[in-house]
C-alpha angles and dihedrals in degrees: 000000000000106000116193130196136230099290098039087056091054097047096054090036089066098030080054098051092046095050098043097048090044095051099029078057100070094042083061092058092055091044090050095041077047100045090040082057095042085053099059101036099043130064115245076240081067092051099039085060098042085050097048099042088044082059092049097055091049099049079060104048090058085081097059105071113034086204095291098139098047087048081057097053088044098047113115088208126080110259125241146219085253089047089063096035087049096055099042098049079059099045101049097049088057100046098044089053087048094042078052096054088037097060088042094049099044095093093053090047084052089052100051095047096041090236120166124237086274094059092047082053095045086053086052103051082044091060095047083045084059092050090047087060098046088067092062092060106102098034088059093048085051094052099030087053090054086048084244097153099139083071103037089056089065095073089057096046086061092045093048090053099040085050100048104039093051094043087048095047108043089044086052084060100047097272097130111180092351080079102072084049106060087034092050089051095050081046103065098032089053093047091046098045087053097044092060092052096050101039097018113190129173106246103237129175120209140128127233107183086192090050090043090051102048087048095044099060087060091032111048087052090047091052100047087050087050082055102053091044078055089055087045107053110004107041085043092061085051095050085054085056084061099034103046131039114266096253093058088048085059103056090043087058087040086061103028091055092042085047095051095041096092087042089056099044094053105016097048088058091040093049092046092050108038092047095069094030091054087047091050080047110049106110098044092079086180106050077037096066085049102052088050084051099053091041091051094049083042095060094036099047100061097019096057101058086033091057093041090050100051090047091044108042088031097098094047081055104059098038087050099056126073114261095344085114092097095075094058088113084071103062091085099049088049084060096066108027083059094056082058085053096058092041088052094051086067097030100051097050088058092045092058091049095057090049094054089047082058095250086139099141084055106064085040080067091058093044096059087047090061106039092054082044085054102047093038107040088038101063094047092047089060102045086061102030097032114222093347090058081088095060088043099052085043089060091044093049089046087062080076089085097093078066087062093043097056092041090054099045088060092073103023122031104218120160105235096177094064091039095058106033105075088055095038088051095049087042088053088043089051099042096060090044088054092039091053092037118036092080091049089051122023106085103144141348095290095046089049093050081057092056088056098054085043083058104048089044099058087036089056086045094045080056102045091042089059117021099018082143096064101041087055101045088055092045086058105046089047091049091052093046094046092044092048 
C-alpha cells in the first residue's frame, strides 16, 4: 500500500477539503432542493416514519464493523492484502447475520411502532441498503488511507442523485412513503456500482488471527465507542417514536436535519479527512497542533454564519413558502439544535484528534459521559418543554466541550481562543445586522435571498477588518497547495 510523507499529507489534506466541501457543496443543493420538495409533498407522519426506521437500521449497523475499518486508517504500518481480507471476512459475516435478523424481525418492528405495510417496506429496503454499504467498505478504506477524497466523493455524488430524484419523484406520483424505499435502494446499488470502478479490489475472503488481533485492540474500543454514540443518538430517536406521537417526531427530525446541515456540509469533510491525516500525523506533536488549528478555523469559519443565518432567517422562511408553515413548531427546536451544532464544530475535531493518537479509551470515557447525559437530562426535558425539550437537553449536553478542550491540551498544546475568535466575532456582527434588519427589509423570497447576501457580506468584512493576516495567510496556503 501507497505511504506518503508530510508534504504529500498536506497537500491532499487541503486538496481533499477543498474537493469534498465543494463538491459536497453542490450534494447539499440537491438534498436541500430534495428535502424542500419532500417537504411539501410529504406529511410530517411520513417523515416521522422515514426518521424513526432509518434509526432502527442504524442501531443495528453499528454491529457490523468493531471498529475494523477506523483501526485501518489509524495503523502506522502499511496495510496488507491479509489486513483487508482479514476485516471484511468480519465484517460480512456480521453484517449478513444482522441483514438476516433484521428481515425476520421486520413484522414485529412494524408492529411496535404501528407502522403500515409501507413502513414495514421501508424497514426492509433499509436493511439491503445496509448490506449494499457493507460492500464499500474496503475500496473506501483503500481511497480514504491514500488521502484520495476527490475520488471518494464521486460514489456519493451518484447516491445523492439516484436518492433524491426517485423519492421526489415518486412522491410526486402518490407514492407516499413508498417513496424512501425504492429511493433508498437506488441509493445504495448506484453508490456501490460506482465505488468498485473507481477503487476497484478483488473481493477475498481469508482469516489472519495475528492481523485480527493488532486491529482489534484499536478497533474493539472505537466500536464500542461508535455503540454508545448509537445509544446516544440513534436509539434515542427510536425510544421518541415510541414516546411522542409521530408528528411531533417529525418536527424534532425537521430541526434536527436543517440544524446539522451546516455541520454536515463542512464537519463530515473535516472529520474524513483529519482522521487519517492526524493518524499520518501522530508523532509529529508540532505539524499536528497545527493541523487541529486549521481544522478547527476551517469548521468555524464557515459552520458559525451558516448556523446564525439559518436560526435567524428560519421564521421568514417559513411564513414566506407555500405550505412550508406547518413546520413552525419546529422553530424552537432548530435554535438549539443549532447551538449543539456550533459546539460540535470545535468538539468533534478534538475528538478526532484523540482517536488518531490512539487515545482511544479516552473518548470512550466521553462518550459514556454523554450517552447517560442523553438518556437521563432528555426525559426530563421533555416532561417540562414537551417535544423541544430534545433539542434543549442536546444544547445543554454540547456545553461539555470545554471537557474535551482541556482533555485534549494535555497532550497538544493548541490555542483555542485565537482559533475561534475571528469567526465568533463575524457570526455575533452578523447576527445583529440580520436581527435589526431582517423586518425593514424581508418582504418577500427575493428580498430574503438578499438578506442573506447582506449577511454574508457584513460577516467576510468583519473578517477582513480584524483578522485580514490570517485570511490571507490561509488563502494563500490553500491556493499553493491546490496549484502544486
Amino acid at each position: 500500500m501507497e505511504e506518503i510523507n508530510v508534504e504529500q499529507i498536506t497537500k491532499r489534506s487541503i486538496r481533499g477539503i477543498f474537493a469534498l466541501t465543494s463538491r459536497t457543496f453542490f450534494l447539499q443543493i440537491i438534498t436541500f432542493a430534495g428535502n424542500f420538495l419532500l417537504t411539501v409533498l410529504l406529511s410530517p407522519s411520513s417523515f416521522g416514519v422515514f426518521f424513526v426506521v432509518s434509526a432502527a437500521i442504524a442501531f443495528l449497523s453499528y454491529f457490523s464493523d468493531i471498529g475494523l475499518a477506523a483501526a485501518l486508517i489509524q495503523k502506522k504500518e502499511a496495510i496488507t492484502e491479509e489486513d483487508l481480507k482479514t476485516t471484511f471476512t468480519i465484517q460480512q459475516v456480521m453484517v449478513v447475520t444482522i441483514v438476516i435478523i433484521a428481515l425476520l424481525s421486520s413484522k414485529f418492528i412494524g408492529s411496535f411502532y404501528h407502522l403500515n405495510g409501507m413502513g414495514v417496506s421501508l424497514f426492509q429496503a433499509l436493511a439491503l441498503s445496509f448490506f449494499f454499504s457493507s460492500l464499500k467498505t474496503i475500496p473506501s478504506i483503500l481511497l480514504e488511507r491514500d488521502l484520495k477524497f476527490e475520488k471518494l466523493v464521486i460514489p456519493e455524488i451518484v447516491e445523492t442523485l439516484f436518492f433524491n430524484v426517485t423519492a421526489v419523484v415518486l412522491a410526486f406520483k402518490g407514492f407516499g412513503i413508498s417513496s424512501f424505499t425504492y429511493a433508498v435502494l437506488a441509493r445504495g446499488l448506484s453508490g456501490l456500482i460506482a465505488i468498485y470502478i473507481i477503487s476497484p479490489w478483488k473481493i477475498g475472503f481469508g482469516f489472519y488471527k495475528k492481523c485480527a488481533s493488532k486491529l482489534l485492540s484499536f478497533g474493539i474500543p472505537f466500536q464500542v465507542n461508535s455503540f454508545l454514540a448509537l445509544i446516544k443518538d440513534d436509539l434515542f430517536l427510536a425510544y421518541l417514536g415510541k414516546a411522542l406521537p409521530l408528528a411531533q417526531v417529525g418536527y424534532i427530525g425537521f430541526a434536527q436535519k436543517w440544524a446539522f446541515t451546516p455541520l454536515s456540509l463542512i464537519m463530515d469533510n473535516v472529520i474524513r479527512i483529519t482522521f487519517p491525516s492526524f493518524s499520518r500525523l501522530q508523532e509529529k506533536k508540532d505539524l499536528l497542533k497545527r493541523a487541529i488549528e486549521k481544522s478547527i478555523y476551517a469548521a468555524c469559519f464557515l459552520i458559525f454564519p451558516l448556523l446564525v443565518g439559518l436560526v435567524l432567517l428560519s421564521p421568514y422562511f417559513i411564513r414566506l413558502i407555500p405550505r412550508y408553515v406547518k413546520w413552525e413548531p419546529a422553530l424552537l427546536s432548530l435554535a438549539f439544535f443549532s447551538i449543539n451544532a456550533a459546539l460540535s464544530s470545535v468538539s468533534t475535531p478534538l475528538t478526532n484528534a484523540l482517536n488518531a493518537i490512539g487515545k482511544i479509551k479516552t473518548t470512550l470515557y466521553l462518550m459514556i459521559f454523554w450517552t447517560i447525559a442523553t438518556w437521563v437530562l432528555t426525559p426530563l426535558a421533555i416532561f417540562f418543554f414537551g417535544f423541544n425539550g430534545v433539542a434543549i437537553a442536546s444544547a445543554v449536553i454540547s456545553l461539555s466541550v470545554v471537557i474535551v478542550v482541556y482533555l485534549v491540551k494535555r497532550h497538544i498544546d493548541f490555542d483555542l481562543t485565537r482559533t475561534i475568535s475571528s469567526p465568533l466575532l463575524g457570526s455575533v456582527v452578523m447576527a445583529l445586522a440580520i436581527y435589526f434588519l431582517s423586518p425593514i427589509m424581508v418582504k418577500s423570497v427575493i428580498s430574503l435571498i438578499l438578506m442573506v447576501f447582506v449577511g454574508a457580506v457584513i460577516y467576510f468584512l468583519t473578517i477582513l477588518l480584524f483578522a485580514r493576516k490570517q485570511l490571507i495567510e490561509d488563502i494563500k496556503l490553500v491556493k499553493e497547495n491546490i496549484r502544486n
